[in-house]
N, C-alpha and C positions, 0 to 999 in steps of 0.2 A: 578243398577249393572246388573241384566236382561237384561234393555237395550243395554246396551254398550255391553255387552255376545252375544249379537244377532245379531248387529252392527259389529262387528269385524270376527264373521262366518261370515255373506254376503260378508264380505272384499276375503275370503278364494278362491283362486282356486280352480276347481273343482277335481282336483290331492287329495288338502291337506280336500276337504271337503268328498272325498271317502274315504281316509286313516284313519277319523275322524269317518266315522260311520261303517268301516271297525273293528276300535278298539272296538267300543261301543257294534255292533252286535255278538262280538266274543264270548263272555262272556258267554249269555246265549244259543248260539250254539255249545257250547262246551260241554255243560252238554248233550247233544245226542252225539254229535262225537265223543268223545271220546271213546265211545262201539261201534259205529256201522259204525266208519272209523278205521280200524285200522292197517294202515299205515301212520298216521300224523306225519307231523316234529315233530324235538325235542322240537325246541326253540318255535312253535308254544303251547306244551304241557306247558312247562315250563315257566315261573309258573303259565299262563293266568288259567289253569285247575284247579290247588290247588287255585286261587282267585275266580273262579267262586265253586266250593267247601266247600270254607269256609265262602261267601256270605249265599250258599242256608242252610248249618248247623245253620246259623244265623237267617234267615229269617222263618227256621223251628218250631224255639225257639215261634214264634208268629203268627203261626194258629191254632186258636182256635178250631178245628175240630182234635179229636185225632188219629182218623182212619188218615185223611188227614196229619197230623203233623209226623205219623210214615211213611207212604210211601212218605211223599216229604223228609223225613231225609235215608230212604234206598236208596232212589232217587239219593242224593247228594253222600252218601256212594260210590254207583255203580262208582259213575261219578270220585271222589278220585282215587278208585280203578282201574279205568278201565285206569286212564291218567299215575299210575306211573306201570302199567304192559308197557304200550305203553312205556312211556319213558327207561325203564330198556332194552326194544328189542331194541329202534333204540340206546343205548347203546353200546348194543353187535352189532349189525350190522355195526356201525363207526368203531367198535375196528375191524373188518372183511376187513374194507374199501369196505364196501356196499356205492356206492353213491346215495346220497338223498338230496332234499333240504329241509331242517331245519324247512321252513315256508308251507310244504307243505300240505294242506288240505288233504289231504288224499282221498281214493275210498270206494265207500258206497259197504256196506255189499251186496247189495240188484244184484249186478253187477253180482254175478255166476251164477244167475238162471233167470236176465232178458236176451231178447233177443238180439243179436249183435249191432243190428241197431238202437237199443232203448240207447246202451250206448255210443254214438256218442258225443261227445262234450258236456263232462260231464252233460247230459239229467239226469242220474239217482241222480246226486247230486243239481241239477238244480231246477229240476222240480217233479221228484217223490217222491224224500225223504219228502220235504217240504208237500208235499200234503199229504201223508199217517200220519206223524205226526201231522200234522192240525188234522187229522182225527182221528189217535189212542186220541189226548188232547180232543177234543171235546167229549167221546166218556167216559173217563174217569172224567171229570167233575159232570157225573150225584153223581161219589160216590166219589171223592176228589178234589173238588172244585178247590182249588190251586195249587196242582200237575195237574189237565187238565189244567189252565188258563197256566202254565209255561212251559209243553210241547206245546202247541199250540204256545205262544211266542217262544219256540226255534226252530221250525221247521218253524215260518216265516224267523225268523234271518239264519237258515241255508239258505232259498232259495237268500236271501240280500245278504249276503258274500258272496255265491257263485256269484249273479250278479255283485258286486261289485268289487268282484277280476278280473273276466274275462272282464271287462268294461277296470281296469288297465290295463291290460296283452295285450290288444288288442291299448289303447295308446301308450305302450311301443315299440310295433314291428310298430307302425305307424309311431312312433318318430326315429323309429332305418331306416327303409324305407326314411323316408323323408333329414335326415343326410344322406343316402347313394349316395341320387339322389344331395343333396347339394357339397355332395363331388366329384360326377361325375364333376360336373356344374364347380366348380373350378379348379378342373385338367384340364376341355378343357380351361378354361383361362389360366392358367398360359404357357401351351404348346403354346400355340396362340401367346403368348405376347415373348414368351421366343425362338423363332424359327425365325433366321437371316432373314430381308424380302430379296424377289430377288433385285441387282442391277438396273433395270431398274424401280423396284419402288419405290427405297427409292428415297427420295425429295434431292435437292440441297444445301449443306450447306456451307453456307460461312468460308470461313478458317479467321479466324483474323492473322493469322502468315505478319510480315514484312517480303516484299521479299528483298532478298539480294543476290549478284553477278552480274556481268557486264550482260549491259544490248547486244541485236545483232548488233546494229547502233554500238554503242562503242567499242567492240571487230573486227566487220569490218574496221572504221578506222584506231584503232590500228594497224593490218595488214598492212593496206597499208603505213602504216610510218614507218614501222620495213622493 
């Protein structure tokens, strides 16, 4: 069954094999985003946030370390808490006709007090969030084993989905580019094809029509017998 599980991903597009571990890495990067972007779509909050949530409540139930078992369970709290304050705002913001898209990752906290240049094509959700949470998980492992090893996992998965979106987003406007030059490419045909040639270069074509009426031999003699 593996096998064929395995088999049938290689089969996948590299579209449907992005949007595959696009889904997978959302989970446990949401349990950060959720506090420390807090501008995320709705439908990205909903209910991927209350699933990753009620996983790590779950997963809490079974570390054996109690120090570590209460702060990955306030962990998961936070994470609850922080995804239905976000969804209740962009709530009120729809009801405003704020426009936002729905699946939108949101902007790292970290964006007011880095500098301009540094937040260039989303660099601070890219590349720096990812590394300072590597580093806060690392860092807290020495005293809660499982809460560092899960922060460290979501601050990879954040730096993933951010690659992974913008990988998308950047096929999208190639695919939209390359349709547009396809579209160009066809409008000069059809104008080409569709535009009278001149007289002197269309070819000669034969009429099948039967001619009919007196021929000038016959209408000359007739004359001269009238």
């Amino acid at each position: 069954m593996i096998v064929k599980a395995m088999e049938d991903f290689e089969k996948l597009s590299f579209s449907e094999k992005a949007a595959f571990f696009n889904r997978l890495t959302l989970y446990p990067a949401l349990s950060l985003m959720a506090w420390c972007h807090p501008d995320m779509g709705s439908r990205l909050l909903v209910p991927n946030a209350g699933i990753t949530a009620l996983f790590m409540f779950a997963a809490s139930m079974f570390i054996p370390e109690r120090n570590d078992r209460i702060l990955f369970f306030g962990f998961a709290t936070l994470t609850l808490l922080a995804s239905l304050v976000q969804r209740f705002k962009r709530w009120r913001e729809f009801r405003r006709g704020v426009r936002q898209h729905s699946y939108y990752l949101g902007t790292a906290g970290s964006r007011w007090w880095l500098p301009k240049f540094l937040c260039r094509r989303r660099w601070p959700e890219r590349f720096f969030e990812p590394v300072v949470f590597v580093g806060i998980g690392i860092a807290i492992t020495k005293i809660a084993p499982f809460t560092g090893y899960w922060v460290v996992l979501s601050g990879l998965c954040i730096g993933l989905l951010e690659h992974l979106t913008r990988r998308r987003e950047e096929d999208e406007q190639r695919d939209m580019v390359d349709g547009l030059i396809k579209a160009e490419l066809q409008t000069d045909t059809v104008e080409r094809f569709s535009e009278p040639a001149p007289a002197s270069n269309r070819p000669a074509q034969r009429s099948g029509a039967i001619p009919t009426g007196l021929g000038s031999d016959i209408a000359h003699k007739l004359k001269r017998r009238a």
